[in-house]
N, CA, C and O atoms as a MOPAC input file, in Angstrom:
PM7 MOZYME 1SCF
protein

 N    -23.56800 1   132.35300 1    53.36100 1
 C    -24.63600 1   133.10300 1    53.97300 1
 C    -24.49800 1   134.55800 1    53.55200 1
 O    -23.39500 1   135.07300 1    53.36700 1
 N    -25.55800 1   135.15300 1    53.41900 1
 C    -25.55800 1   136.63100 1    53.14600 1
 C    -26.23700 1   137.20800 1    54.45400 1
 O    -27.21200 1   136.71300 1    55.02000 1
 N    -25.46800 1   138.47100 1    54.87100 1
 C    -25.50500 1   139.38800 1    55.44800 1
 C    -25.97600 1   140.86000 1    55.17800 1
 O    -25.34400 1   141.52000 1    54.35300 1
 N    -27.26900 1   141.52300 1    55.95900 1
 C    -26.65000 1   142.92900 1    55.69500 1
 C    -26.40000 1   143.43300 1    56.92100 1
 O    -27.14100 1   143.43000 1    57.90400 1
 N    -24.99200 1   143.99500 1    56.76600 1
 C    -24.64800 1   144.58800 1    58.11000 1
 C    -24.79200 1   146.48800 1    58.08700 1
 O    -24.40900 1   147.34100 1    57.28700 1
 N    -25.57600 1   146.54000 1    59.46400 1
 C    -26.03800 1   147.97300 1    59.51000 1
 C    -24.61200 1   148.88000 1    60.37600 1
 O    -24.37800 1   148.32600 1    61.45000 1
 N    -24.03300 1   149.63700 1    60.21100 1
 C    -22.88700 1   149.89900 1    60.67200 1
 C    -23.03200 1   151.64000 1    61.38200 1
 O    -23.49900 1   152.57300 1    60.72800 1
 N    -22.58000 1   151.75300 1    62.65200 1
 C    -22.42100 1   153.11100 1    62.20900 1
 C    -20.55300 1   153.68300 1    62.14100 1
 O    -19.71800 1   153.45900 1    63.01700 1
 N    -20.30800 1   154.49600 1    60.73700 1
 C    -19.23000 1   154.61000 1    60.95100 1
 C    -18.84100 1   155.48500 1    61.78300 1
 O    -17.64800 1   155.38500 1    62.07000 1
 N    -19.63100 1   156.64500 1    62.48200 1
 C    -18.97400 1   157.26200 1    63.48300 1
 C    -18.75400 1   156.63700 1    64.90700 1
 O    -17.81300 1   156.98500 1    65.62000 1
 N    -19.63100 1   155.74200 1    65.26100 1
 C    -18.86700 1   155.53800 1    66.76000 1
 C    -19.66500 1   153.31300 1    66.60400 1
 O    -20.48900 1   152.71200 1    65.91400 1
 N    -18.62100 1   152.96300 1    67.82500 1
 C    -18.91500 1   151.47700 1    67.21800 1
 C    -19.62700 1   150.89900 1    67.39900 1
 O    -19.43400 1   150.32200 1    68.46900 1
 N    -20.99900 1   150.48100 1    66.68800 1
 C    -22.52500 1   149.85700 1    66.97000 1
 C    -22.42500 1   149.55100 1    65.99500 1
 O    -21.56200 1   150.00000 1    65.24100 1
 N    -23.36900 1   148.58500 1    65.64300 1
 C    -23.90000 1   147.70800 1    64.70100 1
 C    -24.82400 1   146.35700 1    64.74500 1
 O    -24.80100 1   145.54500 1    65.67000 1
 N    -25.35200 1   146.30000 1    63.99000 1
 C    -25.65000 1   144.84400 1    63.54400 1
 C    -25.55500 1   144.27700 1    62.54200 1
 O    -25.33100 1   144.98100 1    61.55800 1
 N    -25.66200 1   142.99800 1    62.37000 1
 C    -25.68800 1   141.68800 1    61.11700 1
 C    -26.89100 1   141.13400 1    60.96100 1
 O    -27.37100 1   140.49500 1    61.89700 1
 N    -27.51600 1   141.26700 1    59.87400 1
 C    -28.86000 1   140.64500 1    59.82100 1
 C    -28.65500 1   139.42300 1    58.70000 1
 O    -28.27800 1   139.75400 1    57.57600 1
 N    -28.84000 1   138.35800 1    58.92100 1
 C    -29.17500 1   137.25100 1    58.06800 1
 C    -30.43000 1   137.39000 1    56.93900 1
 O    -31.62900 1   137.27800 1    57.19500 1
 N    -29.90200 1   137.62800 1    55.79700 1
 C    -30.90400 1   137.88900 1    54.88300 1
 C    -30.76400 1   136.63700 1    53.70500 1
 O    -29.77500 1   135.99000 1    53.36100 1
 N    -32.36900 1   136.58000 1    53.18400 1
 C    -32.12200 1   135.64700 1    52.14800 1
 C    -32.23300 1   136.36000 1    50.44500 1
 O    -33.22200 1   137.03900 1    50.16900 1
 N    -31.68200 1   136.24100 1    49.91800 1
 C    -32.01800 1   136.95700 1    48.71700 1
 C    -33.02800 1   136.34200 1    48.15500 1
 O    -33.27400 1   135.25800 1    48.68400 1
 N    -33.74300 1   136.64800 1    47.22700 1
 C    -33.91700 1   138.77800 1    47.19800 1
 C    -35.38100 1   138.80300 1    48.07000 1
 O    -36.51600 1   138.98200 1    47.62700 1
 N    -34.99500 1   138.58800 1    49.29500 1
 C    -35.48400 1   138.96000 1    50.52100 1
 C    -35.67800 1   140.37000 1    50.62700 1
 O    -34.59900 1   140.94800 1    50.75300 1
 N    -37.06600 1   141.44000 1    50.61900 1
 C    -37.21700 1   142.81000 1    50.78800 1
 C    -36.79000 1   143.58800 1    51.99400 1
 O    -37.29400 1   143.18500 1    53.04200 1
 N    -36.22400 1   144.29900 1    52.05900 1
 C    -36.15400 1   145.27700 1    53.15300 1
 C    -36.67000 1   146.97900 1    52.82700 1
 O    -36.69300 1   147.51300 1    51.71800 1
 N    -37.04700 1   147.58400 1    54.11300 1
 C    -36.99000 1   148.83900 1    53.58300 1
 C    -36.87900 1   149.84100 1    54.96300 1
 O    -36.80700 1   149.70400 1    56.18500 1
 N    -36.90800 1   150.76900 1    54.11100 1
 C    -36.50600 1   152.26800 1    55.45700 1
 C    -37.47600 1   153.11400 1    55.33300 1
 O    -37.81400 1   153.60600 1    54.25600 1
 N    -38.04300 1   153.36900 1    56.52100 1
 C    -38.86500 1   154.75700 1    56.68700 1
 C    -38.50100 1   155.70100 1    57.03700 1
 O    -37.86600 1   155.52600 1    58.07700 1
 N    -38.54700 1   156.97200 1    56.66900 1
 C    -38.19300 1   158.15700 1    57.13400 1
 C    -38.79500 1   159.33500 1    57.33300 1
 O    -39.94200 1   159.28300 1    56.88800 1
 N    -38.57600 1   160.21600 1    57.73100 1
 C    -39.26400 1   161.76100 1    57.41900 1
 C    -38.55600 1   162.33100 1    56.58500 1
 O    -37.38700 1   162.31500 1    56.97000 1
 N    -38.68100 1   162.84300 1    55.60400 1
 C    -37.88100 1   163.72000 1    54.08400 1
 C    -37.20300 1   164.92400 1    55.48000 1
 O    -37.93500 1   165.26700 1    56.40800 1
 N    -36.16200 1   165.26800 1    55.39200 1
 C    -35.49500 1   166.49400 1    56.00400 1
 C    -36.04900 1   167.69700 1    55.66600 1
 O    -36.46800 1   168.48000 1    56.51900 1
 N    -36.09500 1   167.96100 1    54.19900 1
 C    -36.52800 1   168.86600 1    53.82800 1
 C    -38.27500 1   169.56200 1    54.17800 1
 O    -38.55000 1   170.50800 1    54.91600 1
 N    -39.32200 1   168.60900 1    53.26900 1
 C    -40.37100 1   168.57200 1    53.59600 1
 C    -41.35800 1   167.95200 1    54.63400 1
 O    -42.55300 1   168.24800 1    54.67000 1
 N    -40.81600 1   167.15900 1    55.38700 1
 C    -41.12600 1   167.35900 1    56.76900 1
 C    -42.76400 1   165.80300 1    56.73600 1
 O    -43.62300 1   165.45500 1    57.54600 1
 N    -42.35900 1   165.36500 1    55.28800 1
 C    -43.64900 1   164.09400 1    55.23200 1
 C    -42.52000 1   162.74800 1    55.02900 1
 O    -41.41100 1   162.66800 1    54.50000 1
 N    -43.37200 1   161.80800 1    55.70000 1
 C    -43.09200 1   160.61900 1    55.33100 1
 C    -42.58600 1   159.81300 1    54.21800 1
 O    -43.31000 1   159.92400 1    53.22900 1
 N    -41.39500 1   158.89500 1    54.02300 1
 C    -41.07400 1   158.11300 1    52.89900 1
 C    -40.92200 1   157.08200 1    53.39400 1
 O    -40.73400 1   156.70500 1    54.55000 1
 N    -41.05400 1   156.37500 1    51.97700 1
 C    -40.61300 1   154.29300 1    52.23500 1
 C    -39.70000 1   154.56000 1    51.34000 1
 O    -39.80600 1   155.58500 1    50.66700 1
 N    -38.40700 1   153.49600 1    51.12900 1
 C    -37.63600 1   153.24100 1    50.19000 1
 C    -37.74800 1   152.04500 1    50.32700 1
 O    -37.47800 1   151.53800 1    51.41500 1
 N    -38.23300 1   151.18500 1    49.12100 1
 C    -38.25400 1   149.89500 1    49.19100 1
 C    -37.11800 1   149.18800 1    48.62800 1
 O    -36.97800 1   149.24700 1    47.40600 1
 N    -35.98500 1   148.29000 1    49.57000 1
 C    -34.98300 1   147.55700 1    48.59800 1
 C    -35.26000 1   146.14400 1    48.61600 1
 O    -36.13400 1   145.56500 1    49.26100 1
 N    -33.96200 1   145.41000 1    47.41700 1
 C    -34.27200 1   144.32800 1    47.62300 1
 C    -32.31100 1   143.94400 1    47.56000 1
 O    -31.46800 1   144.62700 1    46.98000 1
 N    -32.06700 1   142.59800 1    48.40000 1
 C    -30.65000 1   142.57200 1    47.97600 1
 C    -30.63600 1   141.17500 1    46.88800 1
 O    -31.16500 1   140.11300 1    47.21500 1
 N    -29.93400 1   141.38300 1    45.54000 1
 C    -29.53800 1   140.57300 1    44.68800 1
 C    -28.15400 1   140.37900 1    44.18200 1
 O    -27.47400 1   141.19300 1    43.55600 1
 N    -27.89500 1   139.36300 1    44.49300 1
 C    -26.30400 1   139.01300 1    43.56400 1
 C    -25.30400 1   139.89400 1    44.17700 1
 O    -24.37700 1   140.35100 1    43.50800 1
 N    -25.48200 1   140.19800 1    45.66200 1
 C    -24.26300 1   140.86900 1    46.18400 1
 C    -24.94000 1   142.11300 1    46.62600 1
 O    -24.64400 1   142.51500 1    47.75100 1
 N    -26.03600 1   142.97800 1    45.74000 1
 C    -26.19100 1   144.41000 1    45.99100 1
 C    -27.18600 1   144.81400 1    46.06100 1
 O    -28.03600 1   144.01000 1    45.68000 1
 N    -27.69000 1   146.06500 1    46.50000 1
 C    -28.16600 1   146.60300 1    47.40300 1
 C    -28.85900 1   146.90400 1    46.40900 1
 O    -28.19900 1   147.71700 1    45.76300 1
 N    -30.54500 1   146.56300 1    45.54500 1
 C    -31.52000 1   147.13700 1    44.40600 1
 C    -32.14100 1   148.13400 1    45.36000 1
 O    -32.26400 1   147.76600 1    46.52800 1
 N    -32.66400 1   149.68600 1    44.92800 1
 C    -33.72500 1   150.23200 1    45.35500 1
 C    -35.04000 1   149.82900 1    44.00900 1
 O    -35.26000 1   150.12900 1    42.83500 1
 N    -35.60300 1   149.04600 1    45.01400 1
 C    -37.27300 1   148.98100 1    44.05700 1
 C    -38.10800 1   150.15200 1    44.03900 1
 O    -38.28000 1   150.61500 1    42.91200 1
 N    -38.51500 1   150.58500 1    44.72100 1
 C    -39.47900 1   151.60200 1    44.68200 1
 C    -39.30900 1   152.69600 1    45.69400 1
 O    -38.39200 1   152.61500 1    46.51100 1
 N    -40.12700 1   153.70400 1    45.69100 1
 C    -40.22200 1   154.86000 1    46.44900 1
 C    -41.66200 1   154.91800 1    46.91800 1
 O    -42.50400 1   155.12300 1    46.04300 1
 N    -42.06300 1   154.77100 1    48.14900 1
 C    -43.50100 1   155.30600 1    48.68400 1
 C    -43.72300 1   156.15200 1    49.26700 1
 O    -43.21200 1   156.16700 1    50.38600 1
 N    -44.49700 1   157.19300 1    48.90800 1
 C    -44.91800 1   158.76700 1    49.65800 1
 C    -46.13800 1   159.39000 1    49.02800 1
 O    -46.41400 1   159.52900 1    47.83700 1
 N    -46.96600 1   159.81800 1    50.38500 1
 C    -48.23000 1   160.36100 1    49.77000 1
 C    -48.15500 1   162.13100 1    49.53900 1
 O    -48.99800 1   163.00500 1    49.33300 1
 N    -46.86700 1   162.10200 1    49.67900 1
 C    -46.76100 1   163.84500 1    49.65200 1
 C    -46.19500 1   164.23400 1    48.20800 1
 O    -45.07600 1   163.96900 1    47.76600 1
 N    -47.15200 1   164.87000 1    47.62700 1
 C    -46.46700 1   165.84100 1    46.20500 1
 C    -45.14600 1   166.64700 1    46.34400 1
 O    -44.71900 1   167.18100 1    45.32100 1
 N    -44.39500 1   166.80300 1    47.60400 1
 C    -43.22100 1   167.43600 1    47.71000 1
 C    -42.37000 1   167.00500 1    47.36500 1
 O    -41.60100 1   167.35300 1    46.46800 1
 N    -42.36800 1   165.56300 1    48.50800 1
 C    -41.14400 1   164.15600 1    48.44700 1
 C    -41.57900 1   163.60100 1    46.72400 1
 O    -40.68400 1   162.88300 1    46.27800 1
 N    -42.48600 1   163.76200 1    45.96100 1
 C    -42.41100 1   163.35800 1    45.16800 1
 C    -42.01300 1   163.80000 1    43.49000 1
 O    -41.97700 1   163.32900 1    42.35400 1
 N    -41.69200 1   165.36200 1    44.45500 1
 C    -41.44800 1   166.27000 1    43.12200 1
 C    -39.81700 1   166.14900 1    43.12200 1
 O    -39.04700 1   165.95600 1    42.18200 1
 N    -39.50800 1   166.38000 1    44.87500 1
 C    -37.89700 1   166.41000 1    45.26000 1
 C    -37.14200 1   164.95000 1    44.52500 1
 O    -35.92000 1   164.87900 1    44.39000 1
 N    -38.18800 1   163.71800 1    44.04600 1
 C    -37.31800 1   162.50200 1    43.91000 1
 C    -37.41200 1   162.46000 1    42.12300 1
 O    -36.65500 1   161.67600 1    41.55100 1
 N    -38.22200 1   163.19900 1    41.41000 1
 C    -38.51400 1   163.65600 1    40.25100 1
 C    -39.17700 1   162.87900 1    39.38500 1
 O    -38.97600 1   162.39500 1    38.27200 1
 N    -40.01300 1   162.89000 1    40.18700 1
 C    -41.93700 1   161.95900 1    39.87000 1
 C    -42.58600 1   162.90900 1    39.68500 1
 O    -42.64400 1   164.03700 1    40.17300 1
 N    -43.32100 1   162.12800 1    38.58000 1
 C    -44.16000 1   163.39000 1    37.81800 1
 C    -45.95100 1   163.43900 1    38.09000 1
 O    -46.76100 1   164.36600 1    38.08200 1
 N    -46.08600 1   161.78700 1    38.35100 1
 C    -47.50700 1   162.37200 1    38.54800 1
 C    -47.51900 1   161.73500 1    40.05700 1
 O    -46.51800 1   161.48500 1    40.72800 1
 N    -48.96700 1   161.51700 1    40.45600 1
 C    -48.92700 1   161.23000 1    41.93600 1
 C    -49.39700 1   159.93400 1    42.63900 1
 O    -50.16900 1   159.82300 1    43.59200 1
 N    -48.75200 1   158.99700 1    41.94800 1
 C    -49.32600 1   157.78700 1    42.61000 1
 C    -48.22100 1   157.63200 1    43.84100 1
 O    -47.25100 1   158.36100 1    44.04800 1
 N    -48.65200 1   156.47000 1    44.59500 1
 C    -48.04800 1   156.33100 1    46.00500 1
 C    -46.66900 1   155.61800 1    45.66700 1
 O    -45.59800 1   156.18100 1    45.89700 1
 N    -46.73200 1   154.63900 1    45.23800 1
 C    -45.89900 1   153.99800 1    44.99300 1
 C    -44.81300 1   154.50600 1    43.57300 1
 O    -45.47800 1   155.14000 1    42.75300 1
 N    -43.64500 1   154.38000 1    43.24900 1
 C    -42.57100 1   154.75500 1    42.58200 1
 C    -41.92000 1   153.50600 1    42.11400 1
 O    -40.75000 1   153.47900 1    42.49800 1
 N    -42.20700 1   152.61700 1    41.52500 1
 C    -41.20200 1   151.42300 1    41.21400 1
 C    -40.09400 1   152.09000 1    40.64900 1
 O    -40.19100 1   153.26800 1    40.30400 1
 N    -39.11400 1   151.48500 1    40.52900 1
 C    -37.94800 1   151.25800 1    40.04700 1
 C    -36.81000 1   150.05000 1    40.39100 1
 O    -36.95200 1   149.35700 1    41.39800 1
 N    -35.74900 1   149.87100 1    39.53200 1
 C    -34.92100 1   149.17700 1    39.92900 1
 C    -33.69400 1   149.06100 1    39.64100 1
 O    -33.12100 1   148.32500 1    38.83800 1
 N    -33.23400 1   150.02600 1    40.52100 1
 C    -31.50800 1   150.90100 1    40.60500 1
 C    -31.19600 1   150.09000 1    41.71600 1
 O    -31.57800 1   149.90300 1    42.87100 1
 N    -29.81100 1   149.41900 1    40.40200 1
 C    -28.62600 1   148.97300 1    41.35700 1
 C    -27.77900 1   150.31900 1    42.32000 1
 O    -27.58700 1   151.39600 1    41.75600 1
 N    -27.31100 1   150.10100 1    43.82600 1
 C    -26.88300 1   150.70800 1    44.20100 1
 C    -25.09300 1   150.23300 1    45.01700 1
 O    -24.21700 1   150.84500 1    45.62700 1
 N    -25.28800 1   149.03000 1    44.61300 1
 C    -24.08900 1   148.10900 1    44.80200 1
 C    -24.02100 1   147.55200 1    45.82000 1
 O    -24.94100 1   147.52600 1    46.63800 1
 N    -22.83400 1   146.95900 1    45.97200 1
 C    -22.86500 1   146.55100 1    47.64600 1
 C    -22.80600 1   147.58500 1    49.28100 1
 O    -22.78500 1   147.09900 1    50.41200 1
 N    -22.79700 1   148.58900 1    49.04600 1
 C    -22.88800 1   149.50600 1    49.91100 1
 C    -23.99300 1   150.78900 1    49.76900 1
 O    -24.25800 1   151.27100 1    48.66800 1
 N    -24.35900 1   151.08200 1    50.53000 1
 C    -25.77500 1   151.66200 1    50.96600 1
 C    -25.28900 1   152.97600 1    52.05700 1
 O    -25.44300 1   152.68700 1    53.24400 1
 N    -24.70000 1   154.43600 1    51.76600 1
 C    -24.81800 1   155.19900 1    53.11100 1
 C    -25.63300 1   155.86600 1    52.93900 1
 O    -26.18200 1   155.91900 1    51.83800 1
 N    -26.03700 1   156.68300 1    54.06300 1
 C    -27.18000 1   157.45000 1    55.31600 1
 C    -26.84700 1   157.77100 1    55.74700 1
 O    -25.72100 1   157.28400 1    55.85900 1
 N    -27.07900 1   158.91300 1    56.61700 1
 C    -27.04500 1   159.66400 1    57.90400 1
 C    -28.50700 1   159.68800 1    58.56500 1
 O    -29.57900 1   160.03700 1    58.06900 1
 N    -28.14800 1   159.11900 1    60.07300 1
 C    -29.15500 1   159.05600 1    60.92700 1
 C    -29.63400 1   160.65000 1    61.20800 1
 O    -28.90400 1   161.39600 1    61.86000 1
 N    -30.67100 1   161.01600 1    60.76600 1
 C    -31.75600 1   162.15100 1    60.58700 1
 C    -31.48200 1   162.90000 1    62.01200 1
 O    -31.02000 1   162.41600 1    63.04500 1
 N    -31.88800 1   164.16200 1    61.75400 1
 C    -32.37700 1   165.01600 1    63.11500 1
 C    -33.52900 1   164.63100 1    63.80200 1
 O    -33.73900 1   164.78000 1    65.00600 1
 N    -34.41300 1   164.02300 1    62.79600 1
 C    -35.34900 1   163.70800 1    63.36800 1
 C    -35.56400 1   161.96400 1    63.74800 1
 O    -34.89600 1   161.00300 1    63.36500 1
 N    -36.85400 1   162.02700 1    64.71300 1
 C    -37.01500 1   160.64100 1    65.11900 1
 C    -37.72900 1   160.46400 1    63.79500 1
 O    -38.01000 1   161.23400 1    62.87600 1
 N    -38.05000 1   158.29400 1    64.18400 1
 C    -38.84900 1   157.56900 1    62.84800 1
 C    -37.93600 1   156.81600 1    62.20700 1
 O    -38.11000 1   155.60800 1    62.04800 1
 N    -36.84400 1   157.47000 1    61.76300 1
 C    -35.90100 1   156.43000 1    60.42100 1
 C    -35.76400 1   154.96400 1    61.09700 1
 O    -35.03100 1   154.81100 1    62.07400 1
 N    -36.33500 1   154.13400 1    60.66100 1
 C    -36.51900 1   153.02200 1    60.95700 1
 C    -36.65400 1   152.00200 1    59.66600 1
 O    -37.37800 1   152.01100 1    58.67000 1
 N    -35.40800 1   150.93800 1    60.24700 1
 C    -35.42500 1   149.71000 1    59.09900 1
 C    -36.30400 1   148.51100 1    59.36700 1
 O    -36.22300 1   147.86800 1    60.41400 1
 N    -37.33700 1   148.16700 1    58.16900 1
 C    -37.89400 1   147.12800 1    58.36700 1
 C    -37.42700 1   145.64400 1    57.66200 1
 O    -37.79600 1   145.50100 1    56.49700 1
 N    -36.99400 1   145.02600 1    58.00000 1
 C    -37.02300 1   143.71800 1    57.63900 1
 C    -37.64900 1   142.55100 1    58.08000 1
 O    -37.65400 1   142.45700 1    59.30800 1
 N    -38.20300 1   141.59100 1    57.45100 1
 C    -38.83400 1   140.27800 1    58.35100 1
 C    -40.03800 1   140.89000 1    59.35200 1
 O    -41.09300 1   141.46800 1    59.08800 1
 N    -39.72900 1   140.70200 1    59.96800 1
 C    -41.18000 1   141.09500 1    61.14300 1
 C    -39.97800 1   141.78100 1    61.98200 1
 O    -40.08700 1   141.64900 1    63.20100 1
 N    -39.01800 1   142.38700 1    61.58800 1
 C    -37.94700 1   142.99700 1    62.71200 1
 C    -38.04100 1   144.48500 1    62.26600 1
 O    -37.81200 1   144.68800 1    61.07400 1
 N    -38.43500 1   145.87100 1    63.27800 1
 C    -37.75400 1   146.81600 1    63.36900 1
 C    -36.54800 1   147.42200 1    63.78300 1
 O    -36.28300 1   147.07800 1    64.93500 1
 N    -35.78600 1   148.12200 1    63.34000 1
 C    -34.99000 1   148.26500 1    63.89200 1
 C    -34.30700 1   150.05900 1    63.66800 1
 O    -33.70800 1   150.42300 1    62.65500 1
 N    -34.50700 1   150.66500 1    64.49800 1
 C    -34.45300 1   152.06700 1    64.95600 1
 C    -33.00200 1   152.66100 1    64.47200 1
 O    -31.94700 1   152.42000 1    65.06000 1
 N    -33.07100 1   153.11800 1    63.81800 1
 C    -31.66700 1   153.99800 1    63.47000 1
 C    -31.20900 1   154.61600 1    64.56000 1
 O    -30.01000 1   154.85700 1    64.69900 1
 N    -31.76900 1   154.81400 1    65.10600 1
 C    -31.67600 1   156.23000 1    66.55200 1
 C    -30.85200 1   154.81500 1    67.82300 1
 O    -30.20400 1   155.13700 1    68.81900 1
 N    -31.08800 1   153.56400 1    67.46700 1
 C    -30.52800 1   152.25800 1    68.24600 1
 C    -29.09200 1   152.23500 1    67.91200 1
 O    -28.16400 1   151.89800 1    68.64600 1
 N    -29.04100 1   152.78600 1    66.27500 1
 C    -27.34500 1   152.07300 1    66.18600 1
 C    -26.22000 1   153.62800 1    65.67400 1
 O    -25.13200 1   153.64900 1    65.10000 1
 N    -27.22100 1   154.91700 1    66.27300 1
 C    -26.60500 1   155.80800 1    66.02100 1
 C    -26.91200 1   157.55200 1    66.31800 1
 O    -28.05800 1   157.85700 1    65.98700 1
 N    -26.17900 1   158.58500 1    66.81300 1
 C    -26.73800 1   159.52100 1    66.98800 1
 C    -27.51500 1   160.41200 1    66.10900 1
 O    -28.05500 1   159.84200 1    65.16100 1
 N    -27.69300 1   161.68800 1    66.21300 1
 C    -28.29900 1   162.19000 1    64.81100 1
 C    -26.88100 1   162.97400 1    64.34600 1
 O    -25.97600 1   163.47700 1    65.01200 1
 N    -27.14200 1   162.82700 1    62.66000 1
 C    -25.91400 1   163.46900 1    62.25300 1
 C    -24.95900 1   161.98400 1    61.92700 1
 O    -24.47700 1   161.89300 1    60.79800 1
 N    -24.76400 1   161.11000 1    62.69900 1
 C    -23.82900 1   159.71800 1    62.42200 1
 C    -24.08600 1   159.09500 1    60.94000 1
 O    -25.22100 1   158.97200 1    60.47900 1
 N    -22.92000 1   158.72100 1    60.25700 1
 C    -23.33300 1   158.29100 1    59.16000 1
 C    -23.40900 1   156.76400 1    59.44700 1
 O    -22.71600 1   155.98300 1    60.10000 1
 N    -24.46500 1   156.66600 1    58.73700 1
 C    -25.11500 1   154.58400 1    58.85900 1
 C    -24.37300 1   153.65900 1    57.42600 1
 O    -24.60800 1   154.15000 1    56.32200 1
 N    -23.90500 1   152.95900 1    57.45000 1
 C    -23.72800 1   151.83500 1    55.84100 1
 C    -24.39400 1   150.59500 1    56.07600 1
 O    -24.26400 1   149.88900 1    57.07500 1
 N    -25.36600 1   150.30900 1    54.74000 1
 C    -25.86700 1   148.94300 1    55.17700 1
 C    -24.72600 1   148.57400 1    54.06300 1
 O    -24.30900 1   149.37900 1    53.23100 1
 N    -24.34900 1   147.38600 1    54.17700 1
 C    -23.89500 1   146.57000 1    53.18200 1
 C    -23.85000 1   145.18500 1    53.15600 1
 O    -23.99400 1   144.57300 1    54.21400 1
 N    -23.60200 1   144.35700 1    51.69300 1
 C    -23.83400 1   142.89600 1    51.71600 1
 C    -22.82600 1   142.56000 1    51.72900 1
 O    -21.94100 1   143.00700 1    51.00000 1
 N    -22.65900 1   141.42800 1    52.80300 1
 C    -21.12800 1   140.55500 1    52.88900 1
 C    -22.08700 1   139.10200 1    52.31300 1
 O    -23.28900 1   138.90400 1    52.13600 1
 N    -20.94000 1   138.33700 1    52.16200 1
 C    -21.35200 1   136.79000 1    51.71500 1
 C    -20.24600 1   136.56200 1    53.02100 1
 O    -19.25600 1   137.22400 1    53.33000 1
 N    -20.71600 1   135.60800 1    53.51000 1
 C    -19.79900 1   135.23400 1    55.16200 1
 C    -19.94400 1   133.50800 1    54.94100 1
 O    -21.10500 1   133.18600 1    54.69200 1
 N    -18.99300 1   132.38700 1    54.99000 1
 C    -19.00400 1   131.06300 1    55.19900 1
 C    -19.87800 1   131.53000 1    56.47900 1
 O    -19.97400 1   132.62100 1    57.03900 1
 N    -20.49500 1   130.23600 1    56.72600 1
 C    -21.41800 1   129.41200 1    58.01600 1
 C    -20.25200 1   129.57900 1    59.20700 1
 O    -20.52700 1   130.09900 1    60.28800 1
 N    -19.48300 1   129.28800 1    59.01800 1
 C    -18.27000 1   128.98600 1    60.06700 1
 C    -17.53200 1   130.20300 1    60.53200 1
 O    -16.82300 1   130.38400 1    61.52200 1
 N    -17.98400 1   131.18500 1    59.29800 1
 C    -17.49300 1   132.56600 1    59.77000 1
 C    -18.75500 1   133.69800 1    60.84900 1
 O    -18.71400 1   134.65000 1    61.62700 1
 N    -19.52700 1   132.97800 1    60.34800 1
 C    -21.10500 1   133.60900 1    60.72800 1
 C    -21.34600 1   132.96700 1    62.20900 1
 O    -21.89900 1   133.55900 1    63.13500 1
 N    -21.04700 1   132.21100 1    62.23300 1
 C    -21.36700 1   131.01900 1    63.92700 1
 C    -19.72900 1   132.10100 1    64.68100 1
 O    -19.93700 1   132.68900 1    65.74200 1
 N    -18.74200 1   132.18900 1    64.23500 1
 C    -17.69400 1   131.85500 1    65.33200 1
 C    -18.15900 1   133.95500 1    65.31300 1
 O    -18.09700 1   134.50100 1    66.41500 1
 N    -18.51000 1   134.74200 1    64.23000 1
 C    -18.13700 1   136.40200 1    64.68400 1
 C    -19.49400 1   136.61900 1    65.57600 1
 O    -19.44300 1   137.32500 1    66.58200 1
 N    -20.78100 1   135.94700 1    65.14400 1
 C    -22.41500 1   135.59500 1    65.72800 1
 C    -21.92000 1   135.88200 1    67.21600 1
 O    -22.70000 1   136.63400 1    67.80000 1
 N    -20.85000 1   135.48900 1    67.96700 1
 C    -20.64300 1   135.66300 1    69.61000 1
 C    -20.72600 1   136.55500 1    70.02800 1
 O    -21.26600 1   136.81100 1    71.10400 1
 N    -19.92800 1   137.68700 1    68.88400 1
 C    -19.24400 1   139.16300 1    69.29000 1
 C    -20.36900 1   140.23700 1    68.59900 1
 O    -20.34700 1   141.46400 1    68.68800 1
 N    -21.21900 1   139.51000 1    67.98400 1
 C    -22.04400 1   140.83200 1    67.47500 1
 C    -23.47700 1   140.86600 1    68.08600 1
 O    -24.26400 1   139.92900 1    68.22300 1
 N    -23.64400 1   142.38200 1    68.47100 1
 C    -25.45500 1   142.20400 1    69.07200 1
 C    -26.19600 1   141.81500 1    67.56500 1
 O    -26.27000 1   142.35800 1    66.46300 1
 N    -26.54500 1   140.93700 1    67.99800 1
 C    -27.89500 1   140.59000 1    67.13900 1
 C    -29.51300 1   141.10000 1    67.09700 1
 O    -30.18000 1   141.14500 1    68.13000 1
 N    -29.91300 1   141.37800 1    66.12200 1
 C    -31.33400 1   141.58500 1    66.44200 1
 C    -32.70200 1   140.68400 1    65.61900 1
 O    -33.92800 1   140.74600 1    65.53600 1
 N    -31.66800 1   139.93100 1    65.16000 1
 C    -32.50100 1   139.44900 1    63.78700 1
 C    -31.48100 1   138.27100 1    63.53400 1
 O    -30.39900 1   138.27200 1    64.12000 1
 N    -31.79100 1   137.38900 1    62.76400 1
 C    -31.09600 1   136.10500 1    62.33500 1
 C    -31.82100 1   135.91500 1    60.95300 1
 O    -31.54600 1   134.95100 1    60.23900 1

């Protein structure tokens, strides 16, 4: 089974989400800097963490990510490995979408806390017996 587990390393919260590869996920945010909206679209393959694309209708976030002209969408497809960090924003919004599940950064961490998503491969038997001890939000 593949996992991505959302972690925060400063204080102990988390979750495990059951993902199927190359099952999409993505994160919304507010840019820190410029103060507009982003998508980062990933996908997980063969262990790691792909960013596919970048979505933003703002010429700022799109100059800051070093896009040249102005369409919404940004494909790409950068391996980023099996680990993924963040810091949960000053601001509200950063929110992970997967499946029909949201799930609030501001849920598994303060502002300033650094977040890691990463992919485990977990046996069934490892996933059923740790499944007791972890909040779930998603399967």
């Amino acid at each position: 089974m593949t996992l991505l587990s959302v972690e925060n390393l400063d204080r102990p919260n988390g979750v495990h989400i059951r993902i199927n590869p190359p099952e999409p996920f993505s994160i919304f945010y507010i840019h820190s800097i410029y103060q507009d909206p982003a998508v980062e679209e990933f996908q997980v393959e063969q262990g790691a963490i792909i960013l596919k694309g970048v979505r933003t209708k703002s010429p700022a976030v799109m100059g800051y990510y070093g896009f040249e002209d102005l369409r919404e969408l940004h494909t790409m497809n950068r391996g980023l490995g099996a680990v993924l960090l963040l810091r949960r924003g000053m601001g509200e919004g950063q929110t992970l979408f997967m499946k029909d599940r949201k799930i609030h950064l501001s849920e598994i961490g303060e502002k300033g806390d650094q977040i890691r998503l990463k992919v485990e491969s977990v046996s069934l038997g490892k996933y059923l017996l740790q499944s007791t001890f972890w909040k779930k939000l998603a399967n």
